[in-house]
Structure formats: structure tokens, C-alpha cells
PAKE-760279 format. One record per residue (C-alpha): residue number from 1; x, y, z. Coordinates in steps of 0.25 Angstrom, whole numbers. Each point is the difference from the previous one (the first is absolute). Layout:
// residues N
    i      x      y      z
  NUM      X      Y      Z
...
//
This chain:
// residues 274
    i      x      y      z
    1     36   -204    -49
    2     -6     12     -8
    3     10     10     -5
    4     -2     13     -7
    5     10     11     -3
    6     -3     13     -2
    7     12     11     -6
    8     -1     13      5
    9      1     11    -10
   10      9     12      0
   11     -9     12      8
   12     -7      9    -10
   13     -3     10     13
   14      3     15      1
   15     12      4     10
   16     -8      3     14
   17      5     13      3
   18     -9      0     15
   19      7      0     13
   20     -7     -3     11
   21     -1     11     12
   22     -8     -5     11
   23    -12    -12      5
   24    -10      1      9
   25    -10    -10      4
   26    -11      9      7
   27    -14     -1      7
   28    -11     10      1
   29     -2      1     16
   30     -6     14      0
   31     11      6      6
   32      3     10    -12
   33     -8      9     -8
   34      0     -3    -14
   35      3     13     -9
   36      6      2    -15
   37     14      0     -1
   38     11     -2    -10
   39     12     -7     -2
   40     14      2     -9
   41      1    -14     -5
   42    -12    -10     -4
   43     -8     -7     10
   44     -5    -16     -2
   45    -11     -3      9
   46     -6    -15      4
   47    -13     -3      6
   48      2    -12      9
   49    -12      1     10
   50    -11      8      1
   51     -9      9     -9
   52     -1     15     -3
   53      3     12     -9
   54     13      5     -7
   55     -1     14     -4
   56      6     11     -8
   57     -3     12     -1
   58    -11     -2    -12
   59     -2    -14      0
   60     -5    -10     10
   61      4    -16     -1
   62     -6    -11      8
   63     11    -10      6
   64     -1    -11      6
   65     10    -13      2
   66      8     -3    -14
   67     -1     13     -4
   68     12      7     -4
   69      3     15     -2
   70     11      9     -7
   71      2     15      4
   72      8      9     -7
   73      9      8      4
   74     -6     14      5
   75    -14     -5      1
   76    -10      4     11
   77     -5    -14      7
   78     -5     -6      9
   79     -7    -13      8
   80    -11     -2      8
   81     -5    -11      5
   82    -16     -6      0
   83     -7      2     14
   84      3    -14      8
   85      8     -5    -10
   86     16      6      2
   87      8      1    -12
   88     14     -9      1
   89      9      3    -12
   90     15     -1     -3
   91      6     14     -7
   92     11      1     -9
   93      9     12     -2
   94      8     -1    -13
   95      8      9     -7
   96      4      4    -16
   97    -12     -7     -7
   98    -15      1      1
   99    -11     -7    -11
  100     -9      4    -10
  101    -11     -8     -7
  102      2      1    -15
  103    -11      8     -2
  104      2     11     12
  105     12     10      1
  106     11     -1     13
  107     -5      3     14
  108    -13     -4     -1
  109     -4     -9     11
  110     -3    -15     -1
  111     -9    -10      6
  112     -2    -15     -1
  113      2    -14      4
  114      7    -13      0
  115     -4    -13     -3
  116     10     -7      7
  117      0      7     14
  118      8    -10     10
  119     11      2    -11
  120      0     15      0
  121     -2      0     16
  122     11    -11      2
  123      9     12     -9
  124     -4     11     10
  125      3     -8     13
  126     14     -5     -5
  127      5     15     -4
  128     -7      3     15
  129      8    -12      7
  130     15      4     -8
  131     -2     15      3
  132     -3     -4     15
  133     10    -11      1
  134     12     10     -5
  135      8    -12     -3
  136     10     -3    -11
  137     -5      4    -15
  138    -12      3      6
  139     -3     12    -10
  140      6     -6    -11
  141    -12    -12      3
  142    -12     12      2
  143      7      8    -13
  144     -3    -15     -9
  145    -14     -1      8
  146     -2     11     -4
  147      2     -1    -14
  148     -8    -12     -1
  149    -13      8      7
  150      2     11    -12
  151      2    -13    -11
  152    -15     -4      7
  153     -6     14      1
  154      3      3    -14
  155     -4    -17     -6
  156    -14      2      8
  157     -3     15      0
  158      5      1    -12
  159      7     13      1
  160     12      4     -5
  161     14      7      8
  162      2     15     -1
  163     14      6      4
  164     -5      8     13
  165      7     11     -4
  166     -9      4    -11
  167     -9      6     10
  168      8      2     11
  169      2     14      6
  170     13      5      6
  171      5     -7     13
  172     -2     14      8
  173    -13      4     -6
  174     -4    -16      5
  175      6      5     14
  176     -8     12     -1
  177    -13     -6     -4
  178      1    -11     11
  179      3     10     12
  180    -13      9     -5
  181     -8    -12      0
  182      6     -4     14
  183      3     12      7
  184    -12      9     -5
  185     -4      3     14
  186     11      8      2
  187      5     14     -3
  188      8     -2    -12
  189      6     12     -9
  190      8     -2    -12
  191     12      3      8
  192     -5    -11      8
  193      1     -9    -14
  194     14      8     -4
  195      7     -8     13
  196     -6    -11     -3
  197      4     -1    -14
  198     11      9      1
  199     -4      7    -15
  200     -1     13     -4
  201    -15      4      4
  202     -3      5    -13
  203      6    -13     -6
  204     -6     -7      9
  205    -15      5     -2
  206      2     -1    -16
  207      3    -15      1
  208    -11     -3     11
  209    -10      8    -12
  210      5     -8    -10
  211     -3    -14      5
  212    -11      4      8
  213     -7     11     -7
  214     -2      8     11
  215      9      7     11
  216      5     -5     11
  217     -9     10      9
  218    -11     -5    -10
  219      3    -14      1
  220      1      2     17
  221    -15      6     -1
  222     -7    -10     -9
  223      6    -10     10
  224     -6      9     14
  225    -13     -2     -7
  226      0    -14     -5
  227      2     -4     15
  228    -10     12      6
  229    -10     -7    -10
  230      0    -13      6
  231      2      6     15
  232    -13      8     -4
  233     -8    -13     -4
  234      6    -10      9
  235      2      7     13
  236     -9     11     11
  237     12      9     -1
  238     -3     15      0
  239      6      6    -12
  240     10      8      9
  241      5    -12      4
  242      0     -7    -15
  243      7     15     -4
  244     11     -3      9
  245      3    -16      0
  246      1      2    -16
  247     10     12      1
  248     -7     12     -4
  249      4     13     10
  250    -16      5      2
  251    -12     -6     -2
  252     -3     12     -9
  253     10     -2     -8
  254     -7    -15      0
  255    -12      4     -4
  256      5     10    -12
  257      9    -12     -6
  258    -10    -10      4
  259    -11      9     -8
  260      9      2    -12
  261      2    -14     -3
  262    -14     -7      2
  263    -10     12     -1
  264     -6     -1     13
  265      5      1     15
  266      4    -10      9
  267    -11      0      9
  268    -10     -2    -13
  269     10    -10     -5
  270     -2     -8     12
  271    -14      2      0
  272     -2     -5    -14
  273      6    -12      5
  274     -5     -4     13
//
């Protein structure tokens, strides 16, 4: 009988410092529109069926199954999928860490693959069954799932673990930030933001600047028109009705911030487009 004994040496691995917020196994089935948005914590994405795009807000990345993507916190992405062929992908929400590649500074996005995909697969659908099954230590099992996925992220992409909190805004500038990138339809003032956060408005405007480099009010705008611009390509809408689905009280007023920003009007925008 053969026999071979290996020993197993003492760890040389950093402390993990991730706590895992959320899993999601989702499909593409056209039944949402797919638009820029952010989160608080770092996003891990996993192509399991199906081909597309995923998308920032200056960069573009072809993905397809096996393909692995880290978003950090407070970056605008996305996902859409490649006509006929639907994108089905688990999504990690994780907290207190994000990557970096040794070359690159925090908070820059990552993309690559794994060699080894029903390994990394098999990871994602036991931290799916634990969360769903809600039985005894199951969190304790997805928080050690967990930590293995992030030994493999950083073994095959080879990255290295940041502390989230070097790049991390304030918790109510991150509520902020995520109600203007949800709720931008609506009339929203900063007293609007004060009950929300309940800060000072002053306070609350300054620390919103700080992070974001622009105003709330700013922010809210650049946001209207990220949306009117793809309604203005993508849709027959009349800009009267763009103008009021993305939150703007006239279409004058529309047209003035849309002319600002871009140079043109939304009607020669469109038309540069069609």
C-alpha cells in the first residue's frame, strides 16, 4: 500500500479582514434597465453562463464564463449582456477590504480569470446554499468560504488585500450618494438630504464635496443627464418627456444644463446619434 505524508506548515497568510454582506446568483432576463451605479462595500462578480460587456465609466471589458471581476467601493459599473446570449453571474457584496495589483493604486477596478472554474464555482454555490439554508454556523461556513475565494483571488490574479477604509467615504455620504443614484427622478433638495442623513446641511454638503468633488446638487445633475443621454440614444422619447422621467422641473431648464455640459442640445445630441 503506497503512503505518503505530507506536514502542513504554519500559515504565512495576512489576517482577512472581509466580512461577507450579501450573495446573489442572478440572470439577465431583460426585465431591468442596466445603468451606472455605486456601491459602499466591494463588489466580486463571477461569470457563469453567457457572454457580454462589463462597464465602467471609462473602461469597457469583455466577460464571459470563468471571468472574475473586483469592483471597488464607490465605482460606477455595470453589466450588460451580449444579444441572444443572457449573462448569469454570482455577485459578492464584502466589506472592509478591497485589492490592488502591485503596480496600481486602491480603488481601481480588476478583471481576470481562473484557471480552475468548478472549484471557484463550487465556492460561490456553497456560500449561496448556507445563506439560503439559514441553518446552524451557517455564516461561520460562508465567512471561511469566503476567506478561501479571497486566498484564490489573490494566488491567481495576483493582487494583493487593501483595507477598505483607505478609500472609503463616510457611511452617510455613501447613503447620500446611493439615494442620488437611485432616487434621481425625483425632487430632491438638500433638506431632502438633511432628513435623510440628519447632518447639518452645511456639514453635510462639505463632506459630500470632499469625497465626491462636487455638490450634492452637482452630483444629482451629472446623474439627470448620465440617464437623459442614454434615454436620448436608446429610446423615441420627446425630450419633454426625458426632462421630466430624469428629474429636471422644465425642459428649459433641461436643455440649459444639458447645453452646458455637452456643448450641443438634446435634440442635436440625439441626432448625432441616430
Amino acid at each position: 500500500m503506497g503512503h505518503r505524508q505530507y506536514s502542513v506548515k504554519n500559515a504565512d497568510t495576512q489576517d482577512m479582514t472581509a466580512t461577507l454582506l450579501s450573495i446573489a446568483l442572478s440572470k439577465d432576463e431583460k426585465d431591468w434597465k442596466s445603468l451606472l451605479h455605486t456601491h459602499y462595500f466591494t463588489e466580486l462578480f463571477y461569470v457563469v453562463n453567457g457572454k457580454g460587456n462589463f462597464l465602467f465609466r471609462d473602461e469597457t471589458y469583455p466577460i464571459e464564463p470563468g471571468d472574475f471581476v473586483i469592483v471597488p467601493p464607490y465605482t460606477e459599473h455595470t453589466e450588460q449582456s451580449a444579444s441572444g446570449n443572457p449573462l448569469e453571474y454570482f455577485v459578492l457584496g464584502i466589506d472592509g477590504v478591497t485589492f490592488q495589483r502591485e503596480s496600481e493604486q486602491a480603488g481601481k477596478q480588476i478583471c481576470g480569470s481562473f484557471s480552475s472554474t468548478p472549484f471557484i464555482t463550487d465556492l460561490f454555490e456553497q456560500m449561496l446554499y448556507e445563506v439560503r439554508s439559514s441553518e446552524y454556523g451557517s455564516d461561520a461556513i460562508c465567512q471561511k468560504l469566503l476567506e478561501v475565494l479571497i486566498l484564490k483571488i489573490i494566488r491567481s490574479l495576483h493582487v494583493v488585500p487593501v483595507p477598505a477604509n483607505t478609500v472609503r467615504m463616510t457611511k452617510e455620504c455613501a447613503q447620500i450618494k446611493s439615494y442620488l443614484d437611485t432616487n434621481y427622478a425625483d425632487h430632491i433638495t438638500l433638506d431632502t438630504l438633511t432628513g435623510l442623513t440628519h447632518m447639518n446641511k452645511y456639514y453635510m454638503a462639505h463632506s459630500f464635496s470632499k469625497y465626491t468633488g462636487l455638490s450634492p446638487i452637482q452630483y444629482l445633475n451629472e446623474r439627470r443627464l448620465e440617464v437623459a443621454c442614454g434615454l436620448l440614444t436608446e429610446t423615441d422619447h420627446s425630450v419633454s418627456e426625458i426632462a421630466a422621467s430624469t428629474g429636471f422641473s422644465s425642459q428649459s431648464y433641461f436643455t440649459q444644463i444639458f447645453r452646458k455640459k455637452y456643448g450641443t442640445t438634446p435634440i442635436k445630441y440625439r441626432q448625432e446619434r441616430k
